[in-house]
C-alpha positions as CSV (number, residue, x, y, z in Angstrom):
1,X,-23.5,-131.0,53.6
2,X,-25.5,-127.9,52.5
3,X,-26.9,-127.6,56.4
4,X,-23.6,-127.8,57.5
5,X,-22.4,-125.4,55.0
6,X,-25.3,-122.6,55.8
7,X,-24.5,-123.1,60.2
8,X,-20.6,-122.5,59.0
9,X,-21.5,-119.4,57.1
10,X,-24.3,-118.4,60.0
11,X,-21.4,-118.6,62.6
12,X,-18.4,-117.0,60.4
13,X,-21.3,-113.9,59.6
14,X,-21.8,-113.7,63.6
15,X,-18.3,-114.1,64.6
16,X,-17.5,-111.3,62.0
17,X,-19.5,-108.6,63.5
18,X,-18.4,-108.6,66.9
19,X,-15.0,-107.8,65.6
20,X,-15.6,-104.1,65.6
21,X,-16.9,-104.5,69.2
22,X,-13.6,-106.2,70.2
23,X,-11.6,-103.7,68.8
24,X,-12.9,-100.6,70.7
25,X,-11.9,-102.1,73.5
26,X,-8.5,-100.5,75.5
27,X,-5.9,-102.9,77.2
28,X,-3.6,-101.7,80.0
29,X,-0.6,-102.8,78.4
30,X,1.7,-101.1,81.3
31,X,1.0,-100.1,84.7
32,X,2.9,-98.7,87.7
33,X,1.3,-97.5,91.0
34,X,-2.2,-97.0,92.1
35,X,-5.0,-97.0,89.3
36,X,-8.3,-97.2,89.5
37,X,-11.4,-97.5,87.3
38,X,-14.8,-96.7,88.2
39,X,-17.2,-100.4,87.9
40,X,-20.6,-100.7,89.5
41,X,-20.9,-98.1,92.1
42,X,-17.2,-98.3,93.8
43,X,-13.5,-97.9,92.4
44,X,-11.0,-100.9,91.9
45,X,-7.7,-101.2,91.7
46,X,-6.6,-101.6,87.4
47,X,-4.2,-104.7,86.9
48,X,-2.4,-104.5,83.6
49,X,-3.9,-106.8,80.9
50,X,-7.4,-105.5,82.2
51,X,-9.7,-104.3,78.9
52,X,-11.5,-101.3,79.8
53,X,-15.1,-100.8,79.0
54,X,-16.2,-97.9,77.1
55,X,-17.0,-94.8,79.0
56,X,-15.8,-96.0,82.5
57,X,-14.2,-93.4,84.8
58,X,-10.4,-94.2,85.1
59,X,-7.9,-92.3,88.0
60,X,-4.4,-93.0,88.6
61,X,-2.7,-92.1,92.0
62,X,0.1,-89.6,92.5
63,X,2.4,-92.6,92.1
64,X,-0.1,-93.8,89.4
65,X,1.0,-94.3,85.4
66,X,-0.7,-96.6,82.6
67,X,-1.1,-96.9,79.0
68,X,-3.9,-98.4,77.1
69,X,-3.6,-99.7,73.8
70,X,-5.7,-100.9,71.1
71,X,-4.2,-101.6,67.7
72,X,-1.5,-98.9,66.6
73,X,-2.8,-96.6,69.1
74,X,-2.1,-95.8,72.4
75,X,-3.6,-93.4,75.5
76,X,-1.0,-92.4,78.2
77,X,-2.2,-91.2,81.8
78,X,0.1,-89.7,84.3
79,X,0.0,-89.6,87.8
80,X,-3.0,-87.1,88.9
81,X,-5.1,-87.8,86.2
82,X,-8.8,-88.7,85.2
83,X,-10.3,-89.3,82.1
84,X,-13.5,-91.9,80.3
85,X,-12.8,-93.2,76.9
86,X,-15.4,-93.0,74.3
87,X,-15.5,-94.9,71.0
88,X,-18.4,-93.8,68.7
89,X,-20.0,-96.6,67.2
90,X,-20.1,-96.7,63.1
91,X,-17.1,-94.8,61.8
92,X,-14.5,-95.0,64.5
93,X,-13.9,-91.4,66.3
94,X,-12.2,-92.0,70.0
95,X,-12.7,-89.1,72.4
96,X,-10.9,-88.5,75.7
97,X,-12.7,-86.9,78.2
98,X,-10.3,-85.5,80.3
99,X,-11.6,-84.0,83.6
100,X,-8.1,-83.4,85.0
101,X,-4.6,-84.4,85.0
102,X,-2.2,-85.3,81.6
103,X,-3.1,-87.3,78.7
104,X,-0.4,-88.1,75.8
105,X,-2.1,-89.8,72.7
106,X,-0.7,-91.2,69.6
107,X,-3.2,-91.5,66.8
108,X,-3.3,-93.8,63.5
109,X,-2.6,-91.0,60.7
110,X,-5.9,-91.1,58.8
111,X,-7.7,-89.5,55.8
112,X,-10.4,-88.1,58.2
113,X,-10.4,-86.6,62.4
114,X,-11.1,-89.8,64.5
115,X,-9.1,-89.0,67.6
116,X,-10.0,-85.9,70.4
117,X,-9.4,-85.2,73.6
118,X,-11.4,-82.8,75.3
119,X,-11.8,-81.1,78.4
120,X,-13.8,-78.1,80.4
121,X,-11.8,-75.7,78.2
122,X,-10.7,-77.0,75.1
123,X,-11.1,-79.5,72.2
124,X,-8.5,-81.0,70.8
125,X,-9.0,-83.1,67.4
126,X,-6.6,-85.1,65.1
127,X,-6.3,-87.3,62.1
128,X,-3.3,-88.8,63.1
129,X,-0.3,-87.2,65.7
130,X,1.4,-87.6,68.9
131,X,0.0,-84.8,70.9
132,X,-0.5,-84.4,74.9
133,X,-2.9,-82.3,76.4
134,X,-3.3,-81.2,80.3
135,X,-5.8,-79.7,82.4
136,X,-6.8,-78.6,85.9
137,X,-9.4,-76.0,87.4
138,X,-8.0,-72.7,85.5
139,X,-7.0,-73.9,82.0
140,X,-5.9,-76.2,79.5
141,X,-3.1,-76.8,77.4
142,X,-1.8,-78.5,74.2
143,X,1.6,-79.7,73.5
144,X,2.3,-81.1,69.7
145,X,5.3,-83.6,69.4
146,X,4.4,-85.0,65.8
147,X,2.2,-83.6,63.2
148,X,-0.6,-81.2,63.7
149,X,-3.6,-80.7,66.5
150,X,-6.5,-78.7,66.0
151,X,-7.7,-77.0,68.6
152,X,-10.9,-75.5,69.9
153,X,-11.1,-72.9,72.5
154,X,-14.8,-73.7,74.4
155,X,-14.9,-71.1,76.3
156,X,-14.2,-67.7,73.9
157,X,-15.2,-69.9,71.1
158,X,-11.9,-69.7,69.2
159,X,-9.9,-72.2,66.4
160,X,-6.5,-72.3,65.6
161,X,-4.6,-75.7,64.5
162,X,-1.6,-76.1,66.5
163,X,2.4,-77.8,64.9
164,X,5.1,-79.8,65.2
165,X,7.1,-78.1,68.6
166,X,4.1,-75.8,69.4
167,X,1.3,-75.1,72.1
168,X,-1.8,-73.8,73.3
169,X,-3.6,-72.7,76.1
170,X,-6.6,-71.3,77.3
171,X,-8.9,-71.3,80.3
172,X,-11.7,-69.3,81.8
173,X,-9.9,-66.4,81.8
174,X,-7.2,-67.0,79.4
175,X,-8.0,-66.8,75.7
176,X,-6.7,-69.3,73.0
177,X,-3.2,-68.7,72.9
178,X,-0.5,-70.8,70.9
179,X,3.4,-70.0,71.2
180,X,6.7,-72.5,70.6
181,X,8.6,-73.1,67.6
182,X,8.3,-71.5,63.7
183,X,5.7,-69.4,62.7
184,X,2.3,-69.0,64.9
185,X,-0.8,-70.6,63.2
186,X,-4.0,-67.7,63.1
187,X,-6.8,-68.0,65.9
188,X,-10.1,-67.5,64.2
189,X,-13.4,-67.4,65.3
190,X,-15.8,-70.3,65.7
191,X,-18.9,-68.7,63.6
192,X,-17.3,-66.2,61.5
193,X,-13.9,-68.1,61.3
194,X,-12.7,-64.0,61.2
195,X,-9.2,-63.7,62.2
196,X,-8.3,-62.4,65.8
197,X,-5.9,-60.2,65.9
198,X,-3.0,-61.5,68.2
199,X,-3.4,-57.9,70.3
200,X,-6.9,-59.3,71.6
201,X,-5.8,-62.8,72.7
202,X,-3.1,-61.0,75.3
203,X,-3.9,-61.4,78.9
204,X,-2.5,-58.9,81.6
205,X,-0.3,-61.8,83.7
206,X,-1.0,-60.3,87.4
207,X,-4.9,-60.4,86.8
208,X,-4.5,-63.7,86.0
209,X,-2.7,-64.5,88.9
210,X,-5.2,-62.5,90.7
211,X,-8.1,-64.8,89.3
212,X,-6.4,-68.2,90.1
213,X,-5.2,-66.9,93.7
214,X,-9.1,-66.4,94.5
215,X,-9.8,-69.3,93.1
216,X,-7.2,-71.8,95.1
217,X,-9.0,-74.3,98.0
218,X,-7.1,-72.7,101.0
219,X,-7.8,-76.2,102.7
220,X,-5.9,-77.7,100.7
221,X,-8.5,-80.8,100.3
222,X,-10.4,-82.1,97.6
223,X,-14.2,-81.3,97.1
224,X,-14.7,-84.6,95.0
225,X,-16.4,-87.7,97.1
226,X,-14.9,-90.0,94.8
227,X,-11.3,-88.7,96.5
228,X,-12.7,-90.3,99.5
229,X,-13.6,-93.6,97.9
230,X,-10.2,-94.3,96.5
231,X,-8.6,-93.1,99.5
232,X,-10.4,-95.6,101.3
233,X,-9.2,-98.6,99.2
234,X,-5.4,-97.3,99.6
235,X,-5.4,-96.8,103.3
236,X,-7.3,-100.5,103.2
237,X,-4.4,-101.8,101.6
238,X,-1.9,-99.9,103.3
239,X,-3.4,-101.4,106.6
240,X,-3.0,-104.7,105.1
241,X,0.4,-104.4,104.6
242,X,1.2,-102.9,107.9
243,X,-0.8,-105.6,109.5
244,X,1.7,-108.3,107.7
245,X,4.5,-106.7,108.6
246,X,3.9,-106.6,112.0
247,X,3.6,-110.5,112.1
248,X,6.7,-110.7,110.5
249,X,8.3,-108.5,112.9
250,X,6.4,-110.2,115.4
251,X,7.9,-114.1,113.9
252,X,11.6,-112.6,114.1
253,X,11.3,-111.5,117.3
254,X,10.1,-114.7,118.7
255,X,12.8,-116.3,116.8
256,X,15.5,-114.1,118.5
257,X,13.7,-114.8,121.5
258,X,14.0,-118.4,121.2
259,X,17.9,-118.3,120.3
260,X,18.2,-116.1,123.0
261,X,17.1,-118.4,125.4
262,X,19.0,-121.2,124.1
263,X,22.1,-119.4,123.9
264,X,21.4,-118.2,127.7
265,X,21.3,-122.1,128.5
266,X,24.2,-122.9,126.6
267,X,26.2,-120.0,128.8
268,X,24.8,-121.7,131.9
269,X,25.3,-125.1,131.2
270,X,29.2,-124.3,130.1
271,X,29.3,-122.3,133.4
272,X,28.2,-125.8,135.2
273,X,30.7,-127.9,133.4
274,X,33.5,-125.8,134.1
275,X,32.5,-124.9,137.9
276,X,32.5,-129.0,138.0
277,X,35.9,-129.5,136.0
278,X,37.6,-126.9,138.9
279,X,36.0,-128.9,142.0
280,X,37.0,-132.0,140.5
281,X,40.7,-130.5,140.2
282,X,40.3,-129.6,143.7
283,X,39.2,-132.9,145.2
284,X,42.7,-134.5,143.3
């Protein structure tokens, strides 16, 4: 009885610590469009109810939406997006690493910062809010729905925390900047947490116009190979459904075909029977 008691505790001790391990991981829990994740070498196609490994590379497709969720909390990705998801291990802390696109996240409301999303531009940490952020080649930006964001310019090396109805931006060439409803939070700086004064954060709009203009891909095509990869596996499946569709086209027209043809003896074999009913009628 004592051995049996000792394996029951061994296994309930075991069973216990891979709880944490489970509960890092991210479920699709709905999915529209074309998704992919990033899994030994080459991209496939996300199904929802998939768990998601931490730190893999996941891409939705213009008509591509999911949302992962993991207890009360839950990642959004809209179409044209990329991001990895990174659960510290110890003391929980989730980061988004957003290389483009828009992410919306809403956190568990906690005593201490466990949630960021960050990004080429900016950091964005909470302890507990519904907050989006978005990002592309020139800048970043926050948008605050519930609670507060703090937010970290990279670039200029700036901090502000962001509220309810508010947002911030800032980019290469574009400074932390924070505008929207009630009264605008202070921008400090990072090391001397010295307030900026608001006159220093203002960009002239045409030279930043200027600076993207120069910036844009006048080919109009994607420098990423991976771009190439996941087109691949769409035009595959594209392919496959053209290919079914023209066997079905295929099946009805050899179906019409066939009626056709029986029809076409049905015409000539009432043709007969009257061209014999009128020769009969003659003969009498």
């Amino acid at each position: 009885m004592k051995k049996d008691a000792i394996i029951l505790l061994v296994l309930g001790a075991l069973c216990l610590s891979t709880f944490p391990a489970l509960a890092d991981n991210w479920i699709a829990t709905k999915l529209r469009g074309n998704v992919f994740v990033f899994s030994q070498g080459a991209w496939v196609r996300l199904e929802r109810g998939d768990v998601v490994s931490d730190d893999r590379v996941i891409r939705t497709m213009p008509s591509g939406r999911v949302s992962f969720q993991r207890d009360g909390e839950m990642i959004e990705l809209s179409p044209n997006s990329q991001i990895q998801i990174v659960d510290r291990s110890g003391r929980r802390f989730t980061t988004v690493k957003q290389t483009y696109g828009r992410v919306a996240i809403e956190a568990e409301v906690q005593n201490v910062q466990h949630f960021a999303v960050q990004n080429q531009f900016m950091v964005a940490t909470v302890k507990g809010t519904r907050f989006q952020v978005w990002a592309d080649e020139d800048d970043a930006g926050v948008d605050v729905d519930r609670g507060s964001v703090e937010v970290r310019d990279k670039v200029h090396r700036l901090l502000t925390t962001v509220g309810k109805g508010q947002h911030a931006r800032s980019g290469e060439n574009t400074p932390l900047k924070v505008s929207g409803a009630g009264e605008m939070p202070e921008v400090r700086n990072v090391v001397t947490r010295a307030v900026i004064p608001a006159a220093e954060l203002e960009v002239d709009d045409e030279d930043e116009d200027e600076s993207k203009k120069d910036k844009k891909d006048k080919s109009g095509k994607s420098d990423d190979p991976d771009d190439e990869a996941v087109e691949a596996v769409e035009n595959k499946d594209k392919k496959d459904k053209s290919d079914e569709s023209d066997k079905s086209d295929k099946s009805d027209k050899s179906d019409k075909s066939d009626k056709s043809d029986d029809s076409d003896d049905d015409d000539d074999k009432d043709k007969k029977d009257k061209k014999d009913r009128k020769g009969k009628k003659d003969d009498d």
